[in-house]
C-alpha positions as CSV (number, residue, x, y, z in Angstrom):
1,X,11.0,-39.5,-52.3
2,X,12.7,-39.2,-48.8
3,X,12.4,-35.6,-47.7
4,X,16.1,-34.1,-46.2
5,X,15.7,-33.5,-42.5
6,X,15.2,-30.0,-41.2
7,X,18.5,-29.7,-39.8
8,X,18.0,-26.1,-38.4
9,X,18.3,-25.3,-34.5
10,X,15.1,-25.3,-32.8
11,X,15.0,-21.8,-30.8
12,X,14.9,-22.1,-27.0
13,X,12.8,-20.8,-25.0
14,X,15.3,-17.6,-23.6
15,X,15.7,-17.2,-27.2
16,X,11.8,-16.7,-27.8
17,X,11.6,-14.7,-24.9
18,X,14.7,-12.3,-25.5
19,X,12.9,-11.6,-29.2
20,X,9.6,-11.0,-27.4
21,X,11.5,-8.4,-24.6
22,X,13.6,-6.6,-27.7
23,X,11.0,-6.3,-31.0
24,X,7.5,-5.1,-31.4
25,X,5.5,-5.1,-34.3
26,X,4.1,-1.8,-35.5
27,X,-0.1,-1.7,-34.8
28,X,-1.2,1.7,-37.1
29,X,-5.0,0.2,-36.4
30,X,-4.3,0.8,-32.8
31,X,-6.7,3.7,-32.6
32,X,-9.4,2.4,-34.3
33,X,-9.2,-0.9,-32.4
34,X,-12.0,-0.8,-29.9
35,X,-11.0,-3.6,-27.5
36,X,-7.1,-2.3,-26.4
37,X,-5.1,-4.9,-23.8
38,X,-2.2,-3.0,-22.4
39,X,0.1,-5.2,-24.9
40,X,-1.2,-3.8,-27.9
41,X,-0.7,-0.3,-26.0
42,X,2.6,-1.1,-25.5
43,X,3.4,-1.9,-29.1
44,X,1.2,1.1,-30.3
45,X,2.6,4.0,-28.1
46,X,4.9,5.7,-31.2
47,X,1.5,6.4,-32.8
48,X,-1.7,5.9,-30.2
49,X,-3.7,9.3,-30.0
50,X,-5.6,7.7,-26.2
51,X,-4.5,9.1,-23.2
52,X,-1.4,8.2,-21.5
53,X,-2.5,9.2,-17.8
54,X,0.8,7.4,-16.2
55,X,3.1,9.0,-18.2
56,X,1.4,12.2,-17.8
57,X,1.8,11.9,-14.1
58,X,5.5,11.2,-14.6
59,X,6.0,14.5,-16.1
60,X,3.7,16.5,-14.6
61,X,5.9,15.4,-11.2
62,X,8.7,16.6,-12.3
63,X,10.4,18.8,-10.0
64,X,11.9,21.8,-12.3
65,X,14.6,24.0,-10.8
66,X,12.7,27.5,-10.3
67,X,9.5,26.3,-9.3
68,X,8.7,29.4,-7.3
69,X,5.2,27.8,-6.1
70,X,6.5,24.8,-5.1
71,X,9.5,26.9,-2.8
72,X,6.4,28.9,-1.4
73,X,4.3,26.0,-0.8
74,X,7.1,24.4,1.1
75,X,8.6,27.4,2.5
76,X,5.3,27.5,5.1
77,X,5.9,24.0,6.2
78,X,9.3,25.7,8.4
79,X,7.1,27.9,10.3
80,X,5.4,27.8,14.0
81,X,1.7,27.1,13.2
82,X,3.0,24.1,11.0
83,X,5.0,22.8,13.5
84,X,1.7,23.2,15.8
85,X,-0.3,20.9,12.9
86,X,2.6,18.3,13.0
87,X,1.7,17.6,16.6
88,X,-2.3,17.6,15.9
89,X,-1.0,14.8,13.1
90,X,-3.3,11.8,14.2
91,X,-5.7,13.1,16.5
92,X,-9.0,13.8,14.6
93,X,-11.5,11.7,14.7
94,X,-13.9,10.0,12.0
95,X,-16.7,9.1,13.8
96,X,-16.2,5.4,14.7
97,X,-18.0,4.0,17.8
98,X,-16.5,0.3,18.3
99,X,-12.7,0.8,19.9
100,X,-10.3,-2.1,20.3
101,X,-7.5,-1.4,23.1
102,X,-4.3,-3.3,21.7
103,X,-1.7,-5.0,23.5
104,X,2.2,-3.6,23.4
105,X,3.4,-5.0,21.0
106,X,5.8,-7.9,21.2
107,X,9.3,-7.6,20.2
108,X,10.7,-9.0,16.9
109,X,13.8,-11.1,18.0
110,X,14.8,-12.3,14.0
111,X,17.8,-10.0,12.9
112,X,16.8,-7.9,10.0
113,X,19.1,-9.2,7.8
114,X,17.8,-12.9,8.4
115,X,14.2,-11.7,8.0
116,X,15.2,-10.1,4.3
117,X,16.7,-13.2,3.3
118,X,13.4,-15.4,4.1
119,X,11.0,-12.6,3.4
120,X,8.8,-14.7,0.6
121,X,5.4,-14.0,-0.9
122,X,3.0,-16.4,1.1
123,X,-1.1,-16.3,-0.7
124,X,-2.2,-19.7,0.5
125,X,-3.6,-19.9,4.4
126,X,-4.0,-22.1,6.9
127,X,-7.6,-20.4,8.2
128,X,-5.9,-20.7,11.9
129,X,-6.9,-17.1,13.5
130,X,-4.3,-14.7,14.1
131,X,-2.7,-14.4,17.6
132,X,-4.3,-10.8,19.1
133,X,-0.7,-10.2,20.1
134,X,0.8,-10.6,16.6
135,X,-2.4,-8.2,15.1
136,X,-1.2,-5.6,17.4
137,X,2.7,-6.4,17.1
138,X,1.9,-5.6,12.9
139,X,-0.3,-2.6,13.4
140,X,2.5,-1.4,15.5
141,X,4.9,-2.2,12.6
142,X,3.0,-0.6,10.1
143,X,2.4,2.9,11.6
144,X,2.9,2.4,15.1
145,X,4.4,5.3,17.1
146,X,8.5,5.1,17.9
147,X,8.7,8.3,20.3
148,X,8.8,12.1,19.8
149,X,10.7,14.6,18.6
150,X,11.1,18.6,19.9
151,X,10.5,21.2,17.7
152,X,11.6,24.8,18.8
153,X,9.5,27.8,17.8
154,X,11.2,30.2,16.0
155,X,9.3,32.8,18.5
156,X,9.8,30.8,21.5
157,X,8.8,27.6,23.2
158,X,8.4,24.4,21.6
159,X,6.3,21.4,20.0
160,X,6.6,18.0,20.5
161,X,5.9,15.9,17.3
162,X,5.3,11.8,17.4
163,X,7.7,10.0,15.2
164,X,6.9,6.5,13.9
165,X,8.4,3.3,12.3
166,X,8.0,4.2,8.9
167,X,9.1,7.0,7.0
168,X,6.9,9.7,5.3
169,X,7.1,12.3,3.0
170,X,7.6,15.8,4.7
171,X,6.6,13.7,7.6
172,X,2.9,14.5,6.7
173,X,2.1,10.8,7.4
174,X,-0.9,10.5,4.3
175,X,-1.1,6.8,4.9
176,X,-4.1,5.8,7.3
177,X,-4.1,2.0,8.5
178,X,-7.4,0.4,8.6
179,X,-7.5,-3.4,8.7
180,X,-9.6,-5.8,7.5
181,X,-9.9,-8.4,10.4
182,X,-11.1,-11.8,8.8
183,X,-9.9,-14.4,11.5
184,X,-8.7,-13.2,14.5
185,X,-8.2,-14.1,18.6
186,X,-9.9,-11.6,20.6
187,X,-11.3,-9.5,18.2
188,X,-14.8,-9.3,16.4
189,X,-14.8,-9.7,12.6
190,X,-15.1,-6.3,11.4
191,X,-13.4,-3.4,9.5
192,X,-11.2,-1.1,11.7
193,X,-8.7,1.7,11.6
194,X,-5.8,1.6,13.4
195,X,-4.8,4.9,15.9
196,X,-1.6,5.1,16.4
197,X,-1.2,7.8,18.8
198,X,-3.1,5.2,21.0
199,X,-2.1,2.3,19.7
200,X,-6.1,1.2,19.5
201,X,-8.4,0.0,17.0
202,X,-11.4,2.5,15.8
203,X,-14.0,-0.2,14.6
204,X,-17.2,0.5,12.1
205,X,-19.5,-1.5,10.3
206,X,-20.1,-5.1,10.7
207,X,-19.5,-8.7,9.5
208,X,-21.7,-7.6,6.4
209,X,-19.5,-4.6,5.9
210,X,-16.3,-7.0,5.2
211,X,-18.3,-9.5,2.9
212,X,-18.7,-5.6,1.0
213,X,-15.1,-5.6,1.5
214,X,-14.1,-9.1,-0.1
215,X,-16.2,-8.9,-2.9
216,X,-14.0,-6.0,-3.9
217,X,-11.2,-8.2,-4.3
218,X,-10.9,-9.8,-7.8
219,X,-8.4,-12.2,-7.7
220,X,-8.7,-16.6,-8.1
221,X,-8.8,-18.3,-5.3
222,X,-5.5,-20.7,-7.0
223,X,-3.9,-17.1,-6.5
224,X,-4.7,-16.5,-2.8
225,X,-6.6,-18.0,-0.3
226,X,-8.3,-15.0,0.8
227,X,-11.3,-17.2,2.8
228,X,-8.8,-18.2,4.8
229,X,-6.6,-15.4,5.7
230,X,-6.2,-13.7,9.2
231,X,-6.3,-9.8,8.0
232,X,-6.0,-7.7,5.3
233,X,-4.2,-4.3,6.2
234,X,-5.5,-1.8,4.0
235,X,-3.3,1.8,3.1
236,X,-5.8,4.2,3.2
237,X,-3.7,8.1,1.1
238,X,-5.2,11.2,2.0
239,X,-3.0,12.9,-1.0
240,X,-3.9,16.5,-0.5
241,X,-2.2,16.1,3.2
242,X,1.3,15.6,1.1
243,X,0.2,16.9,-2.0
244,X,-0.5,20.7,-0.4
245,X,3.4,21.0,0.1
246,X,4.9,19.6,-2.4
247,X,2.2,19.6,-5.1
248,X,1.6,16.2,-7.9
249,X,5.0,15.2,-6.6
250,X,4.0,14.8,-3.8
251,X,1.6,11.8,-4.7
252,X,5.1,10.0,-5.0
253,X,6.0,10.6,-1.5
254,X,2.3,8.9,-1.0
255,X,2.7,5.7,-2.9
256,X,6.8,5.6,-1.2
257,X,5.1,5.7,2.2
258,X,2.6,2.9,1.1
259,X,5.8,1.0,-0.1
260,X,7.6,1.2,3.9
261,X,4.5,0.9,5.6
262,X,4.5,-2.9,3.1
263,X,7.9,-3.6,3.7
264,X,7.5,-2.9,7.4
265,X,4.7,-5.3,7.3
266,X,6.0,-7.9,5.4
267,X,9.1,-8.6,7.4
268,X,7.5,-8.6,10.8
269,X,5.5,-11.3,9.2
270,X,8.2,-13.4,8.9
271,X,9.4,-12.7,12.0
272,X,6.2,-13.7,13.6
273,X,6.0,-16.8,11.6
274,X,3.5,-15.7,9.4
275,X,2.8,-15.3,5.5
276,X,1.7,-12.3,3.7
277,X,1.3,-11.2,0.2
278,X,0.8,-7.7,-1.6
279,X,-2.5,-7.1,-3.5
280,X,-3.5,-4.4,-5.4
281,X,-6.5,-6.7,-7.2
282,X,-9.3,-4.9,-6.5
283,X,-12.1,-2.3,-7.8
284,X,-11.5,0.7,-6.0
285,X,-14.5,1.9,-5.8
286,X,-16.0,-0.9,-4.6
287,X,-13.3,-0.7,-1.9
288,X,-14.7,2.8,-1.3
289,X,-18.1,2.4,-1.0
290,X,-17.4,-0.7,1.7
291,X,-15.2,2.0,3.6
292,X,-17.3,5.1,3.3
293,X,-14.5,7.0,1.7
294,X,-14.7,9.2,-1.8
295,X,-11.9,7.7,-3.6
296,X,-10.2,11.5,-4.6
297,X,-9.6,12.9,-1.1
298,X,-9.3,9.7,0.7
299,X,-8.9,6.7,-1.6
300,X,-7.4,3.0,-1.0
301,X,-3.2,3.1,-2.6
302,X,-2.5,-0.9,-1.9
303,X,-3.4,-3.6,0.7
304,X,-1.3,-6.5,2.2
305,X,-2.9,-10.0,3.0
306,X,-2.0,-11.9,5.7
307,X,-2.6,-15.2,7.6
308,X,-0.7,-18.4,9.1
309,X,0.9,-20.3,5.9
310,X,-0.6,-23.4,4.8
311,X,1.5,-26.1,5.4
312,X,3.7,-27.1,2.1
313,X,2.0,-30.0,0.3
């Protein structure tokens, strides 16, 4: 007997993923599940008794109207010895013996608006070593100093304070730039951090040290080239330098400066006629221990990749 042909739609794909996006199914085994992928989280999080730590931050960053600690912790930001600090911002030193004087850097001639409208993720390389000019032009971009502002004391005289391309919470400036330099003209492979106040490169470790460095990164190579990139610029937070004034909400103001410093980075790219890529695929600590940091009072918030694009297939 012929069977009657199944005459009902077939459902498209934007109709498969528009159920996925609006229904879950209810998991009540959730919390005796051992092995938890952040899906089955996600479906759980009505009943799941684990620990939420992202949320928690969300709400424990609040800022709550009365919050007499945080006026007093911000209150002592306005006076003259912290305007005094402001202009130490950038001077200590950690102890590196290799330094790197860096060219001015070069000017970016695209128009801003052009450079947005281009501005594309770029993770495959061309292994061609980045122009010394163009790692200094970037480093400039990233953190690089802009000029300097006058602060007057409220008891007399003055302070001058350095202001810089990117913005910062409280302008505290938590974000350190150390870079990663893989392939590069005029430069020794090695793992350095960039001074901005004079616009050099404080180098430690060795070749070794950034093999450390790469193993760190967990990512395919189908996702990124990384063999063949020219640098990777890594966003080093010291939170409590934020975090002092304006308490956990202050990590915001961290991972917002991270966020401009990228930007920053990402459109001079283009600019320069290069490609880059955001990465946060690695194992932090493993990124510590390369960089001699602890991971709680300095730790490693994000990292950009960048090298000359390969050429399209």
């Amino acid at each position: 007997m012929k069977q009657p042909k199944d005459t009902r739609p077939v459902p498209s794909l934007s109709q498969d993923a528009a159920y996925e996006n609006s229904f879950k199914s209810l998991y009540l085994a959730a919390n005796a599940t051992g092995l938890r992928p952040q899906g089955l989280r996600h479906r759980a999080q009505s009943h799941f008794l684990g620990p939420r730590v992202a949320e928690d931050f969300l709400v424990n960053s609040r800022l709550q109207r009365f919050d007499r600690e945080m006026e007093l912790s911000a209150q002592g930001f306005y006076f003259d010895a912290a305007a005094v600090m402001y202009s130490l911002l950038g001077h200590e030193s950690i102890g590196e013996s290799v330094i790197v004087s860096l060219p001015e850097p070069t000017g970016l001639h695209m128009d801003v608006g052009e450079a947005m409208r281009l501005r594309r993720s770029r993770s495959e390389y061309s292994g061609e070593p980045l122009a010394f000019g163009d790692l200094a032009t970037l480093l400039w971009c990233a953190s690089g100093i802009t000029g300097r502002g006058e602060v007057e004391h409220l008891r007399g005289g003055r302070t001058f304070v350095h202001l810089r391309t990117t913005p910062s919470g409280g302008a505290l400036y938590s974000i350190e730039q150390y870079v990663a330099i893989l392939n590069s003209e005029g430069t020794a492979r090695g793992i350095y951090r960039y001074e901005a106040l004079r616009h050099r490169l404080l180098g430690f470790g060795d070749c070794g040290t950034v093999d450390q460095l790469l193993r760190a990164f967990c990512f395919r190579q189908d996702q990124a080239t990384l063999e063949r990139a020219g640098a990777i610029f890594l966003m080093i937070a010291r939170p409590w330098r934020t975090m002092r004034k304006y308490g956990p909400r202050g990590l915001r103001h961290v991972f917002l400066e991270a966020g401009y410093i990228a930007q920053n980075i990402h459109l001079a790219c283009i600019s320069l006629g290069l490609g880059s890529i955001d990465c946060s695929s690695f194992y932090d600590d493993e990124v510590h221990e390369a960089l001699r940091i602890d991971g709680v009072y300095e730790t490693i918030v994000h990292a950009v990749i960048v090298g000359h694009p390969a050429a399209a297939p």
